[in-house]
N, C-alpha and C positions, 0 to 999 in steps of 0.2 A: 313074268312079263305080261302086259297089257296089251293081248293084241290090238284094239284099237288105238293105242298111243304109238305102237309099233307104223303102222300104217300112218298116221299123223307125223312119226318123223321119216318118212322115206318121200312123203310128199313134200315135207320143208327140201329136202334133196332135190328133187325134180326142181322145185321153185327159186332154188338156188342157182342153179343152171343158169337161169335168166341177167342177163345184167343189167334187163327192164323187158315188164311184160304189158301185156293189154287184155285184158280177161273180157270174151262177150257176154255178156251178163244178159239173161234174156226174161229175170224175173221169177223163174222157177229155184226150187230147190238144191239141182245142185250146181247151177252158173253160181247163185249169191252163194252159195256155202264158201265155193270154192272163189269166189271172189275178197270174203270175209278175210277165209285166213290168209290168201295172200297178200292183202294189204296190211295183214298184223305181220307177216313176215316181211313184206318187202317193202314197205312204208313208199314213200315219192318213187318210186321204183316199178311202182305198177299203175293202170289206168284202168277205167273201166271203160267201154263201149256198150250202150244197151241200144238197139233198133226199134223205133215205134213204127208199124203202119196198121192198116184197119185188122191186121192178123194177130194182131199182138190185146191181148185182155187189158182194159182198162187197170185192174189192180193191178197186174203185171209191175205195169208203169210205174205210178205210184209207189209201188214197194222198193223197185229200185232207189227211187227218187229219196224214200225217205230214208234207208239205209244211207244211201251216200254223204244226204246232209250229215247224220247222227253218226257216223262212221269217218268223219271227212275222208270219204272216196274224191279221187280227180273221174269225174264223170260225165261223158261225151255221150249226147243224144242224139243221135241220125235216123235220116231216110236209108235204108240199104237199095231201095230200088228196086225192087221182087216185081211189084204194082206196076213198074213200067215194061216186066218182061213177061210177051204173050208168050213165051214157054213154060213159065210158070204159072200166066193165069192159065191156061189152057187143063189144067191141075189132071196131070198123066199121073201113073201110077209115082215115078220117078220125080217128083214135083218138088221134093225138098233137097233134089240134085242142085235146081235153081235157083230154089230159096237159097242156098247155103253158100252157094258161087256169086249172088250179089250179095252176102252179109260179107263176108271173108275179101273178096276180094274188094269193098267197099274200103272195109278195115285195114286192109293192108295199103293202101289209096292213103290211108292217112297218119298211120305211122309204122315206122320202121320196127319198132318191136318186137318180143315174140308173140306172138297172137295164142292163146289158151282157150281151151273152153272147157265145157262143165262134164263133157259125157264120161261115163264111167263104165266100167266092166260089163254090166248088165245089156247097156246098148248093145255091145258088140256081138250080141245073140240075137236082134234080130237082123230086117232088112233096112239098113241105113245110107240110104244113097247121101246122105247129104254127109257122111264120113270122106265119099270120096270127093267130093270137093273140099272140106278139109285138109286131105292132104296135100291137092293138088299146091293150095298156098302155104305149107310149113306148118299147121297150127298143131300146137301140143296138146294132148290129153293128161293133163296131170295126175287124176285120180286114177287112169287106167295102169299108165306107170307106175302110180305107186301101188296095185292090185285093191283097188276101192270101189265096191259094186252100190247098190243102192241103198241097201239096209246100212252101210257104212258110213257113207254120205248122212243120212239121217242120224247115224249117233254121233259123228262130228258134230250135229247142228248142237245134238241137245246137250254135247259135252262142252260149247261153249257157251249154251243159254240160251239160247235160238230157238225156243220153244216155236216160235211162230214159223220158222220155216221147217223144222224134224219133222211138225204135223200137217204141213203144206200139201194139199193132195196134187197127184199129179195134172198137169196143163196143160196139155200140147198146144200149139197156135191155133188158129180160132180157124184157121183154112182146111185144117186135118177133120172137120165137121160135114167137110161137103165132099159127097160121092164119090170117087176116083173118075174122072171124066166127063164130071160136069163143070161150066167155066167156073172159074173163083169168081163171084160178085162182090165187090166191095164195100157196096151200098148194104149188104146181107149181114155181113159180118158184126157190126156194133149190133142188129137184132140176136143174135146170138148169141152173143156176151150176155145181153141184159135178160134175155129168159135166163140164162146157166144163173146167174145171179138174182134171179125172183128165184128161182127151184131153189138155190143155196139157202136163200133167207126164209123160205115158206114151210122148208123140210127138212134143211140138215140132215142132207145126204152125201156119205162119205163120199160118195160117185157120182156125179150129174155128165150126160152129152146130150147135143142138143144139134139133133144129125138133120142134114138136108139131101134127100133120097130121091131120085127120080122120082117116085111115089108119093112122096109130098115129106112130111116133116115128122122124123123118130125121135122121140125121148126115152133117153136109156137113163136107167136110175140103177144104184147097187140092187140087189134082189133085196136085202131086207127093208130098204124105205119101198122100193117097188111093191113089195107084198103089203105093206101097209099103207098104200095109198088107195082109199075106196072109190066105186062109183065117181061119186058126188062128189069127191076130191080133182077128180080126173078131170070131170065136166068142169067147173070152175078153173081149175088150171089150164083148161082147152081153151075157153074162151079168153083166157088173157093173153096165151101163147098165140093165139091167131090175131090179138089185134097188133101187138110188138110187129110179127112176121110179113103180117098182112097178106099179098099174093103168093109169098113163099111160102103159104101153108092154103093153099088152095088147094092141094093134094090129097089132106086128111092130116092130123096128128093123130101119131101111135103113140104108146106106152109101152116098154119090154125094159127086161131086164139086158143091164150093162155087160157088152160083149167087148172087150179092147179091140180096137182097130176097125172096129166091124163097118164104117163107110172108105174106108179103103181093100181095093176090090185085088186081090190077095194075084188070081190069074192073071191081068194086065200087069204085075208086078212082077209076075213069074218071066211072061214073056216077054220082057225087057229087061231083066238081070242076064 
């Protein structure tokens, strides 16, 4: 037997379940994977919902957008409203408690279905407040039911030809960049996007963040484009990154090697779980 096919059909199982579902597709890896095959399994039976605001990466978008023409997905684009809740600009350790209580409960606002989303096995290791908002509205995990962690997710992609999303790096939203308790700025956020996307295009690095620190402004690259980025590379990428930013890097830009999570401040998270 196949284990991955095995796992392929215990999620057709879960997705059966449904008598119509709505998948929040957020653009990453495993919302669209898990969006892909259940619109091959459940044809007019499923819907997609994807959420834009200044948190969300420009490709993001776009990626949704063109899978759903080329896929004919039914494909709904909203405001969820995050932007208008000071408890989530306010960006506490807890921040994607809020996020996830205006996406979800937006979604269920507009239809009756079962509401899915992409997380998988792996999530469920670390600290994910925005799980518990999940539940509070119904929404299914389908990959976690079918026992689908990440590495799996990515050979679903490539065993359907999905080359573009198996080697999709990871994305978190563009807000998970700024400090644990500094406000979320809005206006900040597209400068964010567009350095992590001068870095992508200048160095094709497997890892780019593009952190906003009391301190002023970190760029975290994998260790191996980090190690081979010189002097003179720095200084040149410093001065472009300070004009995109402008007074947001009136702090200093760093350079260091990519630590996951590392502007989310781990003891405010502590003492609020």
């Amino acid at each position: 037997m196949n284990p991955l096919l095995d796992r392929l059909d215990a999620l057709h199982r879960c997705l059966d379940d449904s008598a119509a579902a709505a998948v929040a597709v957020s653009g990453g890896v495993d919302s669209m994977t898990l969006a892909f095959i259940a619109h091959r399994r459940l044809g007019e039976r499923v819907s997609m919902f994807h959420a834009v605001s200044p948190a969300v990466p420009a490709a993001a978008t776009e990626r949704v957008k063109a899978y759903a023409e080329r896929e004919g997905w039914a494909l709904f684009v909203l405001d969820a409203g995050e932007f208008a809740d000071e408890r989530y600009m306010a960006n506490p350790a807890n921040r994607c408690f809020f996020c996830k209580t205006n996406l979800y409960g937006t979604l269920a606002a507009r239809t009756s279905d079962q509401l899915l989303s992409g997380t998988n096995l792996d999530d469920l290791g670390d600290w994910r407040p925005g799980l518990k908002a999940a539940e509070a509205e119904g929404v299914r995990h389908p990959f976690v039911e079918a026992g689908i962690d990440k590495s799996s997710v990515r050979r679903l992609a490539a065993h359907f030809a999905l080359s573009d999303l198996a080697e999709l790096p990871a994305a978190p939203c563009l807000s998970s960049r700024i400090e644990t308790g500094l406000r979320i700025d809005a206006l900040l956020l597209p400068g964010i996007d567009r350095v992590e996307t001068l870095l992508r295009e200048r160095l094709s690095p497997e890892t780019v963040r593009c952190r906003l620190r009391k301190g002023g402004v970190v760029i975290e690259l994998d260790q191996a484009t980090f190690d081979r980025l010189d002097a003179s590379g720095r200084q040149a990428l410093t001065s472009e990154i300070a004009t995109i930013l402008d007074a947001a890097a009136a702090g200093g830009i760093d350079f260091e090697p990519y630590r996951r999570g590392s502007a989310f401040l781990r003891e405010n998270a502590e003492a609020a779980s």
